[in-house]
N, C-alpha and C positions, 0 to 999 in steps of 0.2 A: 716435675716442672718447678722452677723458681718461682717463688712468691717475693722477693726485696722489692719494696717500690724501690720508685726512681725520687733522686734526689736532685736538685737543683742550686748550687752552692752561687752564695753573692760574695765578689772580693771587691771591698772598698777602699784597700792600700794592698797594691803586690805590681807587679809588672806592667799588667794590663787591668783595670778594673771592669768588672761587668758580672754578668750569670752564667756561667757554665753549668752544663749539662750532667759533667760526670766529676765523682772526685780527680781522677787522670789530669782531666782539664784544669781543674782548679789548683792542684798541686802546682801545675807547670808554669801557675802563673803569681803563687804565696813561697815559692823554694827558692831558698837562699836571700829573701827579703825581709830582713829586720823590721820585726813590728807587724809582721802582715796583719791583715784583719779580713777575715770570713770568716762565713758560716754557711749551717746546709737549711734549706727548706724545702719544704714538703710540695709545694706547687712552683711551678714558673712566675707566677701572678706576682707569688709572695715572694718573691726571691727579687723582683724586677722593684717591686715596691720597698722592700727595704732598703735598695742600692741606692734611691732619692736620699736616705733620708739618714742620718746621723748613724753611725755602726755602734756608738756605744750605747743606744736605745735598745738593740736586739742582743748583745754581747754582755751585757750588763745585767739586764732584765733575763736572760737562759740563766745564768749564773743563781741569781735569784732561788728561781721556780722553780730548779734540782733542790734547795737547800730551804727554801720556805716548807714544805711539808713533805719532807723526806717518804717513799716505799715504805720502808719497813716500820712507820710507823703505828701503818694498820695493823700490822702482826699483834700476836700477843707476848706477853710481856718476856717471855723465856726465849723466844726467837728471833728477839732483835740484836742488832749489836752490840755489844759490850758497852757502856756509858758509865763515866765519863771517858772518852777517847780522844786521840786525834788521828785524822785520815790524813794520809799522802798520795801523791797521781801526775805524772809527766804526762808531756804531749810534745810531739815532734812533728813537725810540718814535710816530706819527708824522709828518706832512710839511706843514706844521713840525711840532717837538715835540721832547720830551726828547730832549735831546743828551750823546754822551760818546763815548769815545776813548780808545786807550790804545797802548801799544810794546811790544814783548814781543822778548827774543829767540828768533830763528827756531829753532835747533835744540833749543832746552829747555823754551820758553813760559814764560819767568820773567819776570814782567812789570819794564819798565825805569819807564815811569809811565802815568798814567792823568790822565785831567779828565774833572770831569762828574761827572754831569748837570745841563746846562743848558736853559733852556727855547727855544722857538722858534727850534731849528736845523733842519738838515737831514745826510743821511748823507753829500753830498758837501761840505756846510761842514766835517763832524767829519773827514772824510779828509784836507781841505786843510790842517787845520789840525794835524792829526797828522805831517803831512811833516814841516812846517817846524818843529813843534815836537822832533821828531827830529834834523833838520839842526841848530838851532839848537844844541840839546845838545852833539852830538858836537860841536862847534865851541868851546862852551867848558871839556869836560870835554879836548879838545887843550890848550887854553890853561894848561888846569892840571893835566896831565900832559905834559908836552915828550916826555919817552920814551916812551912812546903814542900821539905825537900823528899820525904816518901812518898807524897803523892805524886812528885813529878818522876820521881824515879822508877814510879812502876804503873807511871799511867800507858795504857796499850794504845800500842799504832796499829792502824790498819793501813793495806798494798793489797793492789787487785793485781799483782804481777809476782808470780810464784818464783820467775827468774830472780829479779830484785830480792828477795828474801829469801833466797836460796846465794844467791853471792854475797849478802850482808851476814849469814851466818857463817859463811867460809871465810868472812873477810877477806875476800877477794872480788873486783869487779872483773869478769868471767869476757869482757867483749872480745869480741874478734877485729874490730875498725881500727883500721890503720889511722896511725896518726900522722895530721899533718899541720901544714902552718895555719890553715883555717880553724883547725879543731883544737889547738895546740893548748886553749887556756880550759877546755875541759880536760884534756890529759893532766893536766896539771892539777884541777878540782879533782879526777881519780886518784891522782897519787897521793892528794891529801888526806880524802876519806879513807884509805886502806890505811894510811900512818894513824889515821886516828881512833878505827878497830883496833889495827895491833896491840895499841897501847892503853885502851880503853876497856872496860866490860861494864854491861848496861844492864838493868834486871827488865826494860820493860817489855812487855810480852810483845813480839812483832806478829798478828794476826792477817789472815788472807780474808779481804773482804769478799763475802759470798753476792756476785752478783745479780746469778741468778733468784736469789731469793730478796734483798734489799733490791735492787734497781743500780743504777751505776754510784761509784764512789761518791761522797758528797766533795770532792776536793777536783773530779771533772772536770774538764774546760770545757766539755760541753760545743765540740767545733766538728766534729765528723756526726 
């Protein structure tokens, strides 16, 4: 027998604003809307009561409370993650559909940057593309700090997406999405990151963040 509770999602910009019931619902009403804003809560109560009331109070503040006192910081010392780090983590509204991304470092959640939202991606385009947009960074914030430049060059990323770091060590992005005029300036963001593998080699370690034991990534958006 399934144990999932029930979810109740508030959307304050999408199609039709209100609470829905299921994610189904709430997708039908945040896909292909630039910008959307929802989130899920645990009760109807709480989901009716957030939709009064400013979205970046609840949006804001989730963000927060992942990265104010991180899971794995109760472990002990040998079991947490690697630090100093930085984590990376897409979110797509859905499959295709709004796409975005962002870097955060691992130990504070201060975010380093963000892209997005774009239309007609996917969560493992926004992952792939978050690697390289990381590697690439560290590679010229070396170039123009020389006295930093080993630390940045072999500081480790963490991806909780084993795809993403399996086509960023192929240098290849592995998608199957047809491209079309909607998606056409991610096709373009893909073609860049593969020219910039080719031509590139990075020493920093690319890590798979262990979920089950830390809790979810600290660079999460934190909306399903």
């Amino acid at each position: 027998m399934s144990t999932k509770r029930q979810k109740y999602y508030t959307v304050w910009f999408g199609k039709e604003p209100g609470v829905y019931d299921s994610w189904t619902e709430c997708e039908a009403q945040v896909k292909g809307v630039e910008g959307a804003k929802y989130k899920s809560f645990s009760t109807r109560e709480e989901a009716s009561k957030a939709l009064l009331e400013d979205s970046a109070k609840y949006i804001v503040h989730a963000a927060k409370a992942r990265t104010g006192k991180p899971d794995f910081c109760s472990l002990p010392q040998g079991e947490r993650p690697v630090m100093p780090s930085l984590s990376v983590d897409g979110a797509c509204s859905g499959n295709p559909g709004q796409m975005e991304y962002r870097g955060v470092d691992t130990a504070t959640g201060k975010e380093i940057f963000h892209f997005g939202p774009a239309a007609g991606g996917t969560n493992n385009i926004a992952e792939f593309l978050a690697i390289v947009h990381v590697l690439a960074l560290l590679k010229q914030q070396a170039a123009q700090r020389p006295a930093d430049a080993e630390h940045l060059l072999t500081l480790p990323v963490y991806s909780d997406s084993r795809t993403a770091l399996s086509w960023v060590r192929k240098r290849h992005c592995g998608t199957k999405l047809a491209q079309t005029e909607e998606n056409k300036r991610l096709f373009d963001l893909m073609q860049r990151a593969e020219s910039w593998l080719s031509v590139n080699t990075y020493r920093n370690p690319l890590l798979k963040w262990d979920t089950d034991r830390w809790g979810e990534i600290p660079a999460d958006f934190g909306r399903k």
